[in-house]
N, C-alpha and C positions, 0 to 999 in steps of 0.2 A: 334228381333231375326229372321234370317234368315234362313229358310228348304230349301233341296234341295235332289232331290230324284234318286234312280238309279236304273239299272237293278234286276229285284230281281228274283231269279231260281224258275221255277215250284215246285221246294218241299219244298220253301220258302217261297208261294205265301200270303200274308195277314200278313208278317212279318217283321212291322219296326223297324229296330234300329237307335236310336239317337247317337250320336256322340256330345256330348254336351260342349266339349271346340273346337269343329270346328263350331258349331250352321247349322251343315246338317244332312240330312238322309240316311244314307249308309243300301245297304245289307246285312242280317246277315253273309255272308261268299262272299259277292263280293266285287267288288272294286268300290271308290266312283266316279259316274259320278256328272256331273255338268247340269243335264236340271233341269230346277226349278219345283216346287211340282206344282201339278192342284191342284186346289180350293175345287174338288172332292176326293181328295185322301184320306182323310181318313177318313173311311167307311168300311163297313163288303164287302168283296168279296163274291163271288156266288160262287160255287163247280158246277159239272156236271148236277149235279142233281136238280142247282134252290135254293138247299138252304142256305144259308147265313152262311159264315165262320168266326169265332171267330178273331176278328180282334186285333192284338197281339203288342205290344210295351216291345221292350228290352233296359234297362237301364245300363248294366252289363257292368264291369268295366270301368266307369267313375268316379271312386273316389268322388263318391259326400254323402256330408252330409247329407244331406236331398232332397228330391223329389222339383225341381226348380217348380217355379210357373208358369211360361211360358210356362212348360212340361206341367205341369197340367189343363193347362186353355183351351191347345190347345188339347188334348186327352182325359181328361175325361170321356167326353160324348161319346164314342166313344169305349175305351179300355176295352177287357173282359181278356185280358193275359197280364199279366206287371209282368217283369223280372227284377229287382232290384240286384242282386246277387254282391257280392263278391265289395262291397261299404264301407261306414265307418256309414252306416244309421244307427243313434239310436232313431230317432223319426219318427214314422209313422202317424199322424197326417190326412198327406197330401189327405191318400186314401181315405178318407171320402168324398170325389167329385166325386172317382172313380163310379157311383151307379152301372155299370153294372159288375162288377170285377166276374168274375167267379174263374180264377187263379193267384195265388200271388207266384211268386219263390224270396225267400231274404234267401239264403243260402250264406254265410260267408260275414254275416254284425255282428258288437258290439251289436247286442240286446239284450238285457238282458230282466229280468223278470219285470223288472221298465216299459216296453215301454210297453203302453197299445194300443190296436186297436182301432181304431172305426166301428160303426158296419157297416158289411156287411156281411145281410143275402144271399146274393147273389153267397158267396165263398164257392167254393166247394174244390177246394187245395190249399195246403199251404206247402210248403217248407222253414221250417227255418234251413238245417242243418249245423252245425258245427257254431254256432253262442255263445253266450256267458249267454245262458239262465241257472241258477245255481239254482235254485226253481220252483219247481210247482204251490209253492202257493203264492200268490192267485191268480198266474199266468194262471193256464188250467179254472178255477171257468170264468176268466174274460173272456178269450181269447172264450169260451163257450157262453159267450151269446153278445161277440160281432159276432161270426159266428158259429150260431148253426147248422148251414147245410152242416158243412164241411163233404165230404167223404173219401178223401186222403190227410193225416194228416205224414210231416216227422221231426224228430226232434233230428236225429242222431248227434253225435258229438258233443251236450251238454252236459253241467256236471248234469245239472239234467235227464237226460237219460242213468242210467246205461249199461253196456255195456263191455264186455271179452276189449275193445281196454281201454276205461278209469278206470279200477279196477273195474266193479263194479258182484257184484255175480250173478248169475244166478237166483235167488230169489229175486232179487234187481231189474233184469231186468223184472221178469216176474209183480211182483208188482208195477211198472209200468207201463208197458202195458198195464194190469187190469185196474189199476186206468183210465188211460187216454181214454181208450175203455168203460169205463161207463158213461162218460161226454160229448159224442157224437153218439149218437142213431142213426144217419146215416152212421160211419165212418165204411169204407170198406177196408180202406190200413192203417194201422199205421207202421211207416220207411219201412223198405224194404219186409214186411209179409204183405200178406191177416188176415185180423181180422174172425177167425174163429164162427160160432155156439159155439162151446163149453166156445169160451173165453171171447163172450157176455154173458153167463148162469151166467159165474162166476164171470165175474166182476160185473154184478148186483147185484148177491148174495153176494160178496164181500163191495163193495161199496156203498151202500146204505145208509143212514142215519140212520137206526136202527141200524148196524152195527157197525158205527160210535160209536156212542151212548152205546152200549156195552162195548166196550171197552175204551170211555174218562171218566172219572170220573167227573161230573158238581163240578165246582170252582176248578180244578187242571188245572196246566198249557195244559194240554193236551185238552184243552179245543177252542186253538191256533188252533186246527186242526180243527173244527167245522165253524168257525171264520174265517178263513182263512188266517193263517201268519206263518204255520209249517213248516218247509223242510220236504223234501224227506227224510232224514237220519234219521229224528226224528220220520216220522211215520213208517222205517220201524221198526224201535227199538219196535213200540210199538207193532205192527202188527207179529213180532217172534214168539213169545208164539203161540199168535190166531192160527197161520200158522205149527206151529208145531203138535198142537194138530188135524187139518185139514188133514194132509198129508194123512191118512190112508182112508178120506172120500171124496180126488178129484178124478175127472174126468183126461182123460189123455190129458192135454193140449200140445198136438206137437206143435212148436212155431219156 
C-alpha cells in the first residue's frame, strides 16, 4: 500500500486523513498532492511552545467495515485521535493496537450494544452519536471498565438515549443521564451538557447498588438489572414508583 502526502493548512497541522480506496494521504480540507511521504512523517508535531501535538488520523467516510490492517500496523503506535465516523463499522476490535488513543470519534457507524471495546484506559472521548446502540445493558457496565477514564462521553441519537427528538420523556432522559454519570467518576461532558455537582450527588445516591437492591427483589426477574441484561425501558418501569415518591426530596437538577 502506497502513502502519499500533501500540503496540510496551519490550523490543520498534525492532521492526516487517509483516503483508503486511492491508498494516499490527502489533507483534511486540501487537495491531494503527489510528493511521497518521508519516513519521518508520522510522529507528534511540536507547537510553539516545544510541546508535542496530538497526532490525529481521520478515517471518515471511507465506507469501510472494519479498521484495515495496513491502517493499523502503520499508525498505531503513533495515533492519539482516530476519526472513524460515519462508516458501516460494527467491530471495533482493531483499536486494541491503538495504546496511545486518547480520542475516539465513530459517530454514525451500525454499532450497537453487541460490539464490545477493548480496553483502553487511555481514552478520554468518545463520540458514538447517532449510531444504533438500543440498551444500556450490559452495554455502559462493559463499555466502563474497557475505558474507565473517559471524561467526554456523547451518545445522542441512540434509542437507548432518550431524548424530546426520539419520544422519549423527560424523566426518561434525566434517568439516564443519572445512570450513565455514576459509571464514570471522571466524566465531565455527557452529549451536549456539562455534568454538573448536583447530578454526580444524585446519581450516586441513585445508582448505587444498595439502591439497586431496594428495589429488585432477589429471584425475580428484576434481578436482570443487577446481572446485567435489562433495558432501559424496563428499568425505568421499575424506577417510577421510587421517583415519584422522591420528587418532593430532590435537588434542582437544571439539565
Amino acid at each position: 500500500m502506497e502513502f502519499k502526502k500533501s500540503d496540510i493548512n496551519d490550523g490543520d497541522e498534525g492532521l492526516i486523513t487517509v483516503d483508503v480506496s486511492n491508498s494516499i494521504l490527502v489533507g483534511s480540507v486540501t487537495a491531494m498532492a503527489q510528493t511521497p511521504l518521508p519516513t519521518d512523517f508520522i510522529q507528534s508535531t511540536e507547537d510553539v511552545n516545544d510541546q508535542d501535538e496530538t497526532t490525529k488520523l481521520t478515517l471518515a467516510y471511507e465506507r469501510l467495515y472494519e479498521l484495515p490492517m495496513t491502517i493499523i500496523e502503520r499508525f498505531c503506535d503513533h495515533v492519539q485521535y482516530l476519526d472513524i465516523s460515519h462508516n458501516k463499522i460494527t467491530n471495533l476490535d482493531g483499536l486494541v493496537h491503538f495504546k496511545l488513543l486518547t480520542t475516539l470519534i465513530a459517530d454514525d457507524n451500525p454499532i450497537t450494544e453487541n460490539c464490545i471495546f477493548p480496553p483502553m484506559p487511555k481514552l478520554q472521548l468518545l463520540w458514538l452519536n447517532r449510531c444504533k446502540i438500543s440498551s444500556l445493558y450490559p452495554w455502559v457496565s462493559k463499555l466502563k471498565e474497557s475505558c474507565p477514564n473517559l471524561q467526554y462521553l456523547s451518545l445522542m441519537g441512540n434509542p437507548a438515549a432518550p431524548s424530546y427528538f426520539n419520544g422519549g420523556t423527560f424523566y426518561e432522559y434525566l434517568q439516564y443521564r443519572l445512570f450513565v454519570i455514576s459509571q464514570f467518576p471522571s466524566l465531565l461532558h455527557l452529549d451536549d451538557r456539562k455534568v454538573t455537582d448536583d447530578q454526580r450527588e444524585e446519581s450516586q445516591r441513585l445508582y448505587k447498588r444498595p439502591f439497586l437492591e431496594r428495589i429488585v427483589k432477589p429471584g425475580s426477574k428484576g434481578m436482570q438489572l443487577i446481572n446485567g441484561t435489562l433495558n432501559w425501558t424496563s428499568v425505568h418501569n421499575k424506577l417510577s414508583s421510587f421517583w415519584s415518591k422522591e420528587r418532593g426530596k430532590r435537588r434542582n437538577l437544571l439539565i
